[in-house]
N, C-alpha and C positions, 0 to 999 in steps of 0.2 A: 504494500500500500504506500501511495506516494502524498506526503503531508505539504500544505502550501500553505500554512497560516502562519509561519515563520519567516518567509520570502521577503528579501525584503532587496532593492536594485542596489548597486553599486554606488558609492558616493567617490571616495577614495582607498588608496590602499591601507592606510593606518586603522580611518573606523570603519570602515568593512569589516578588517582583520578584528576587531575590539568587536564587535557588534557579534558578529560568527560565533565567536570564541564562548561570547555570553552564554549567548543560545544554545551552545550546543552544551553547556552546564546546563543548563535548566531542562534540557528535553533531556539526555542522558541519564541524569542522576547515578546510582551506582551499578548501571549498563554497561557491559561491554559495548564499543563504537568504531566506525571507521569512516573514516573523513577522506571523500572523494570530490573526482570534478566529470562532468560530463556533459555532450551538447546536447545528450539525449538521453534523460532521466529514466524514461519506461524504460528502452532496450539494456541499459547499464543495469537497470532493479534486476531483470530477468535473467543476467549473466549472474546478480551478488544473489541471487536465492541458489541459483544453482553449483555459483564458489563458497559461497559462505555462509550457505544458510541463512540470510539474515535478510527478513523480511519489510523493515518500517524504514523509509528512506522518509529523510526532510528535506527539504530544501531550504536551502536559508540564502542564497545570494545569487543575482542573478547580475552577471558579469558580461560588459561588452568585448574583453579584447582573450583572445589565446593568453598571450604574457601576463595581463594583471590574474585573469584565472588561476595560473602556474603559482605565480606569488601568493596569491591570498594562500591556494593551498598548501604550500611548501611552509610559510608561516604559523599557520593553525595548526599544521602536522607539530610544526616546533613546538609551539606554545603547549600543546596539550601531551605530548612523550616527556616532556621537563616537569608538567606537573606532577607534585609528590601523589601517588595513589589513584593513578590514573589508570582506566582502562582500555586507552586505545591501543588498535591492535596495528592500526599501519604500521607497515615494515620498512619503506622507503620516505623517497622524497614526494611521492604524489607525481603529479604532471602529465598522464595519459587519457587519453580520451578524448580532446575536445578541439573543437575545429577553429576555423578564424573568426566566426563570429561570435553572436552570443550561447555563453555557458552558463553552464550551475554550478557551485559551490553546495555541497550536500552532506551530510551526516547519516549514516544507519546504525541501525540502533539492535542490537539483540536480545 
C-alpha cells in the first residue's frame, strides 16, 4: 500500500532533508525501515514486497531533478544509520532508480 498524506514537494536540499528525516521518525516508530528513491513508486512497491517483504511505502518528497533526489537520499541514509538505535536496514548509499525528471523520496516500513 502506497501512503500520500506525508508528500510533501521539494523546497530545498537542507529542509527537505530536515523535513524527510522528521517524518520518517514519526511514521516508523520502533519499525524496521528503508529509505529509497524512485520515479515510479507502484513498480518499485512491487519489486520491495517481493525483495523484502515489506509492504507500506510512504512517500514523503517529491523531487524535480535526478541529482537533488540522489542527495536528499544519500543524506537521510546518513542521518538515520548515525542515529543511536536505529532501525534502518539500507546497506548502501541509495541513488538507483530514478530518471531525469521528477522522483520520490520514500520510506517503507515493516
Amino acid at each position: 500500500m502506497i501512503h500520500i498524506e506525508h508528500l510533501f514537494n521539494f523546497t530545498d536540499i537542507k529542509n527537505s532533508c530536515i523535513e524527510c528525516f522528521v517524518k520518517i521518525k514519526e511514521i516508523v516508530k520502533n519499525h524496521r525501515y528503508y529509505i529509497g528513491i524512485s520515479s515510479n513508486p507502484i513498480e518499485r512497491l512491487k519489486a520491495h514486497i517481493d525483495e523484502k517483504r515489506m509492504t507500506k511505502m510512504y512517500l514523503l518528497c517529491k523531487v524535480p531533478t535526478k541529482p537533488l533526489t540522489k542527495e536528499i537520499e544519500t543524506n537521510l541514509i546518513t542521518m538515520c544509520t548515525c542515529t543511536a538505535g536505529t532501525k534502518c536496514i539500507n546497506e548502501g548509499d541509495g541513488g538507483e532508480g530514478v530518471t531525469n525528471g521528477e522522483n520520490y523520496v520514500y520510506v517503507l516500513v515493516k
